[in-house]
N, C-alpha and C positions, 0 to 999 in steps of 0.2 A: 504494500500500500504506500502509496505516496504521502512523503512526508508532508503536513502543513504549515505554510509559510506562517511568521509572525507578522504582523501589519506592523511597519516599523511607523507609520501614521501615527498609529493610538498609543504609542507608546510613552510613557514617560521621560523625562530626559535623563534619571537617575538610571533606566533600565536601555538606553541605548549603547549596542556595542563601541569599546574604544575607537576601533578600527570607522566609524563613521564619524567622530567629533569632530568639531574644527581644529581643535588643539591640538590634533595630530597631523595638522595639514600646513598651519599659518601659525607663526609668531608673533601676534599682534602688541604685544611689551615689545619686543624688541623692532620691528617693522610696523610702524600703523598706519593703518587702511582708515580710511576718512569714512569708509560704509560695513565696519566691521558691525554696526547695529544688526547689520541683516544675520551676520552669524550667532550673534552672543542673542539673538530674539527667536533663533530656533534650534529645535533639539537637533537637529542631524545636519550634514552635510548636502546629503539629499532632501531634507526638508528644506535648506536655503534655497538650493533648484527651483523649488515648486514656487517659493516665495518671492522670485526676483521682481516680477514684476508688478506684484502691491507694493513692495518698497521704493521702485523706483517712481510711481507715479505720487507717493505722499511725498519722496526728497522733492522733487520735480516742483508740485504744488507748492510745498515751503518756499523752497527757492526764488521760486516767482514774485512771492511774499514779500518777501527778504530784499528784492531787486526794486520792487517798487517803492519799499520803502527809504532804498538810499538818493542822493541824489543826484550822479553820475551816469544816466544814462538817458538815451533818445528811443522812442517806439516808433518802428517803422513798420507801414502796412506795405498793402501790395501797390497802392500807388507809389512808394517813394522809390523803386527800385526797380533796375530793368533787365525785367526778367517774368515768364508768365508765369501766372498760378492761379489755382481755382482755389474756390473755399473762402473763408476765410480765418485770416494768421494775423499775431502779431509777432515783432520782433523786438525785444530789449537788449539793447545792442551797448554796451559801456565803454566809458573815457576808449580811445585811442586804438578799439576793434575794427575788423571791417567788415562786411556782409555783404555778399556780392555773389549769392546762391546762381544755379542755372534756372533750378526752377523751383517753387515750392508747392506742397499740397495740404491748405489747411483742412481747415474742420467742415462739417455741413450741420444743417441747418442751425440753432441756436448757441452752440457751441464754437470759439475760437482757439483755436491751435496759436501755440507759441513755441518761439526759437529764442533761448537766452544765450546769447555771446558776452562770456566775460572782458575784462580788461585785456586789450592786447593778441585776442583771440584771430585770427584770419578764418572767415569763411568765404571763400571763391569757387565760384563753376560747379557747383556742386546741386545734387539733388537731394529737396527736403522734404518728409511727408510727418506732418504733425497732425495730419487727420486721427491717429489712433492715440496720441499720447504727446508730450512736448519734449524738447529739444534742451541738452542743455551742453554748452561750450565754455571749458574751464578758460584759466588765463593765461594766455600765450599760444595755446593751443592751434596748429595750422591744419586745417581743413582742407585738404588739394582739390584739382578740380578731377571732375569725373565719379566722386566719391557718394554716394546713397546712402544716406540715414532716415530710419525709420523710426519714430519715438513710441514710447518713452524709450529716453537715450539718455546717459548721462556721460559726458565724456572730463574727464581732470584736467588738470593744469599741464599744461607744456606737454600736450602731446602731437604727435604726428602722424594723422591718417592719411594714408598715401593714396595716390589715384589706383581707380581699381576697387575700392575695400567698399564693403557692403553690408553695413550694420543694420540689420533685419527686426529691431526692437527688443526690449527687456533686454537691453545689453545694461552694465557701468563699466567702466574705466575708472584706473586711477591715474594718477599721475605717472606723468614721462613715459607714456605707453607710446609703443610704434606698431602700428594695424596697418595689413594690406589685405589680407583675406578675408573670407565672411563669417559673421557672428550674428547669433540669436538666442534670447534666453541667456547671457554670459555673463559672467563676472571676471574681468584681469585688473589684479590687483598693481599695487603701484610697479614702474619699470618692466610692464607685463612687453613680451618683446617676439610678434608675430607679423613681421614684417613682408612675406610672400604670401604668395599665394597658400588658402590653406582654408582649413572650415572648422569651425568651432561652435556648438551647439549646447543645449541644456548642460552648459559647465562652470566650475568654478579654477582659473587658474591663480595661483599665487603670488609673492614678488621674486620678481626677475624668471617667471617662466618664459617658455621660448621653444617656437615650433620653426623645422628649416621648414623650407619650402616642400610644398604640396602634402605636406603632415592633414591626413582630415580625423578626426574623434567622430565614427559612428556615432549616433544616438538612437538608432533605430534598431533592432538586432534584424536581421536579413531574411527572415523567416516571419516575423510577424509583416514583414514591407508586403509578402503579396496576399495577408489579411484584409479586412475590411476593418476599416478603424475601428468602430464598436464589439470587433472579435477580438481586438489583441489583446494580450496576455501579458500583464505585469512583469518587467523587470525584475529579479530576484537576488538575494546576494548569497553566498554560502561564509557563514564567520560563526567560528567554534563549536561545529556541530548541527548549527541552526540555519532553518533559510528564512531570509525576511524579505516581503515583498514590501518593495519601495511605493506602491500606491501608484505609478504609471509605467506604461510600455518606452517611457522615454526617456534617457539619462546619456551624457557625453562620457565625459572622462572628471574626476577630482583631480587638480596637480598642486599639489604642495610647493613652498617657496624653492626657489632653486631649480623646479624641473625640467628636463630638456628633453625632447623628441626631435632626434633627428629626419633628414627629407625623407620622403614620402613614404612613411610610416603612418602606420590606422592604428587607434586603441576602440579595441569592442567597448560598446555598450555597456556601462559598468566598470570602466577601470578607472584605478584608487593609485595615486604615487605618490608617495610620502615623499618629505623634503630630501631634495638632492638626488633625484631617482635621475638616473642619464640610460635614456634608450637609442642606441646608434641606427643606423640609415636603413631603410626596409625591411624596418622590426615592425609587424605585426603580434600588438600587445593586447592578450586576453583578457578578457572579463577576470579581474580580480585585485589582488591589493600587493603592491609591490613596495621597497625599498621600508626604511630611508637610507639613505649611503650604499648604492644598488646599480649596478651597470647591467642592461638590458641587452644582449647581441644577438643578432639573426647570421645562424652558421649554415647558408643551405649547402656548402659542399659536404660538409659534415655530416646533416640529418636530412636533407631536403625539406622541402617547403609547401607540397602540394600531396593531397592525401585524397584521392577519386572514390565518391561512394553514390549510391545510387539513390534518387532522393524518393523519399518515402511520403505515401500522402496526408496529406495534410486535413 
């Protein structure tokens, strides 16, 4: 008989495995995350997941708060700028910013979308859609052109989203992050450093994590992909005996401060890297919990890499 999963949902926070705390992921004494609220407000690592984006649309709302009541900034709608959009948006744009979008997509009917550019911030040639949530551009922060945000988006201070890079909503950023690949549902903590092309989904990465080029974090396992969404089947973890179902079919990867995946390398659905975990180049890494202080290699002269079975129905 099949063992029954534990709902790690219901669970208390005293009775959640170590192996899924934040604690064991991120050093926020010694490294702090300006949105470690999202972790220390929920019990698991995978509950932060689920919670990314309630958090980002209450920081998001304060923010705005926060902006209008200083008094360093100009609101610009869609007449002052040239550039089309539908909807409508505002923009609170501060001292010494620029705003200079390709296009934007605000809100419909009584509702207005907003874009906040802090101090110093560059947004150019870029496409914005604050139809579903609002926008937010730390200080210094350069925006290139070509680049797609979706809100809610919170991005930090002094970072660098390169042309290309496709932020898909319920993303944050911390500080001095460099983004070229696509994000949704993510959290990269300060000096988060994913500069190519690459895909990063329902995850949380660390400080100073870092994917080479074309690194993508499944989040779907491959078998529920040709389900029908209302048939798929919970995500599960196996830690000390026990399996606990995470409460969705969908989860990326955890990476702890320090973690590196080298180029085009996939982590299944479900994987855990504790601080310092380094996985070398066309390592395909499994659902489960690795390191910390842990070097990952892909030896296929060795063991080979490809294992043919017949697929069974579904």
């Amino acid at each position: 008989m099949a063992r029954e999963a534990v709902k790690l949902m219901e669970l208390a926070p005293e009775k959640v495995p170590q192996e899924l705390k934040a604690q064991s992921y991120f050093d926020f004494d010694k490294r702090p995350f300006e949105h470690r609220a999202l972790l220390d407000g929920t019990s698991s690592v995978c509950h932060a997941i689920r919670k990314i984006s309630d958090y980002a649309v209450r920081w998001l709302e304060a923010k705005a708060a926060e902006l209008r009541d200083s008094a360093d900034f100009q609101i610009l709608t869609a007449g002052d700028i040239d550039a089309p959009s539908w909807g409508a948006f505002e923009a609170l744009v501060c001292g010494g910013a620029v705003f200079a979008p390709r296009s934007v997509v605000g809100a419909k009917g009584s509702r207005t979308g907003r874009v906040m550019v802090a101090a110093g911030a560059s947004v150019i040639g870029c496409d914005l859609y604050v139809d579903s949530g609002y926008i937010y551009v730390g200080a210094g922060s350069a925006i290139e052109a070509g680049v797609g945000i979706k809100g809610p988006t919170i991005i930090g201070s002094k970072c660098e989203i390169r042309q290309g890079a496709y932020l898909r909503g319920d993303c944050i950023l911390g500080n001095e992050c460099v983004i070229r690949g696509e994000l949704k549902n993510a959290v990269v903590m300060d000096k988060g450093n994913f500069p190519h092309p690459s895909y990063l989904g329902d995850s949380l990465a660390g400080y100073m994590t870092h994917f080479g080029n074309q690194v993508t974090a499944a989040n779907l396992g491959i078998y529920n992909g040709v389900r029908e969404k209302d048939k798929r089947i919970n995500l599960t973890l196996e830690i000390g005996g026990k399996s606990y179902d995470i409460g969705t079919p969908k989860m990326g990867v955890v990476m702890g401060d320090f973690c590196q995946v080298g180029c085009s390398s996939t982590t299944d659905p479900g994987t855990f890297l504790r601080p310092f975990t380094i996985a070398y180049t066309l390592t395909r890494i499994t659902k489960g919990f690795y390191g910390p202080n842990e070097v990952l290699k892909n030896k296929p002269m060795e063991h080979g890499v490809i294992e043919r079975a017949a697929l069974q129905p579904l």
